[in-house]
N, C-alpha and C positions, 0 to 999 in steps of 0.2 A: 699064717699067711696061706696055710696050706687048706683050710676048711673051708667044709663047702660053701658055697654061693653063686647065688648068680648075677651078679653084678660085683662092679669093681668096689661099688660106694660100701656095699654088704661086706667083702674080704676086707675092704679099712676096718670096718667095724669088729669085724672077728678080730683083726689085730688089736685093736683097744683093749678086745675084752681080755689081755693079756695084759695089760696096763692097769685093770683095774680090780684082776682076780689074783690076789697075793697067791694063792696055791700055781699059778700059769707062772707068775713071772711075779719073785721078790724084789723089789729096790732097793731095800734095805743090803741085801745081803749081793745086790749086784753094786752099790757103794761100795760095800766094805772089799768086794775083791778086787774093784778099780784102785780104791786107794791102796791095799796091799801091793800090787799090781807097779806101782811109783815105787817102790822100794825092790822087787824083786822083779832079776829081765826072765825068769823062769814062766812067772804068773802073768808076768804083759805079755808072753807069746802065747801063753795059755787065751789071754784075753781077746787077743788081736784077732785069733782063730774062731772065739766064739763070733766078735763081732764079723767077721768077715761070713759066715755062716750066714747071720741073721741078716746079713744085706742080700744077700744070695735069694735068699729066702722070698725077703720083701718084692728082688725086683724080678725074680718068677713068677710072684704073682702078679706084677701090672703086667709083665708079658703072657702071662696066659689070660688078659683079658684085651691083647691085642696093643701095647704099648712097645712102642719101637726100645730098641737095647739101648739105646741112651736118655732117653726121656725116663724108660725104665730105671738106672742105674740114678738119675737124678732125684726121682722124686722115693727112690728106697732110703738114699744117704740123705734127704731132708727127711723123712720122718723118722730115721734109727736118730740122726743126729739129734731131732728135737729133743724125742724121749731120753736120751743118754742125759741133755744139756737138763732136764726136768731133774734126772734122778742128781746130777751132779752139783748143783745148784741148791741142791736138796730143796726145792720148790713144795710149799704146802700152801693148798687152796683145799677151799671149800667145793663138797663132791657133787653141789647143786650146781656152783658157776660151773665147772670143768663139764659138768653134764649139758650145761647151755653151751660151752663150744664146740661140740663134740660136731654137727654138723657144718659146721664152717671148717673143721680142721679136717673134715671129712673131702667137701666141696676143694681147698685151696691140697691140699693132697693127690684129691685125685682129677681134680678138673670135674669132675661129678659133682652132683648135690645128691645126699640120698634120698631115697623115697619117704615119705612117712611110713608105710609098715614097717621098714626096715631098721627105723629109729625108734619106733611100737617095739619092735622083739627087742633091741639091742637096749632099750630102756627098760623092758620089764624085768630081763637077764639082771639085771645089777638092782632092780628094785626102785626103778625112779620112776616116777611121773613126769614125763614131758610138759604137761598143764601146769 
């Protein structure tokens, strides 16, 4: 949330690229400490801490592209909540469809649609073709 851009639609997009570069951000292994996490009140506050972090995070960055503190605080805990309900769901698609929503999750996220260069770089990064 924190890398450069200039635009809001471009910082969604960095966020992704956390979603889709197991070295950024494991699912796997953010499961496994959610579910540990149900059994021990030690690891839910451990948890609770990270997630509060990464809301933090998220809705600094609509506020530093000029997004009031509530709208900010909305639209961080709708996209932490998706990705969480993604990993917890254990939800498995195919990397072409996920890559065809990637601009409408961008658009209903941030009330932006991104630009095409920005969906150029953020597709080449992960090895897609938009065509």
């Amino acid at each position: 949330a924190e890398a450069y851009a200039e635009t809001v639609a471009e910082a969604m997009l960095n966020v992704f690229d956390c979603w889709l570069n197991k070295s950024l951000f494991d699912s796997q292994f953010e499961f496994a400490v959610r579910s540990w996490a149900l059994q021990s009140p030690d690891i839910l506050a451990e948890v609770q801490k990270a997630d509060q972090t990464r809301l933090d995070a998220l809705s600094q960055m609509f506020i530093r592209f000029g997004y009031d503190e509530g709208s900010a605080d909305v639209r961080a805990r709708t996209i932490y909540l998706v990705q969480i309900g993604y990993i917890s769901m254990q939800t498995s698609e195919d990397l072409a469809d996920r890559m065809k929503r990637i601009p409408g999750y961008v658009e209903i996220f941030t009330g932006k649609a991104p630009r095409k260069r920005e969906l150029d770089r953020f597709f080449a990064r992960h090895g897609h073709s938009a065509g």
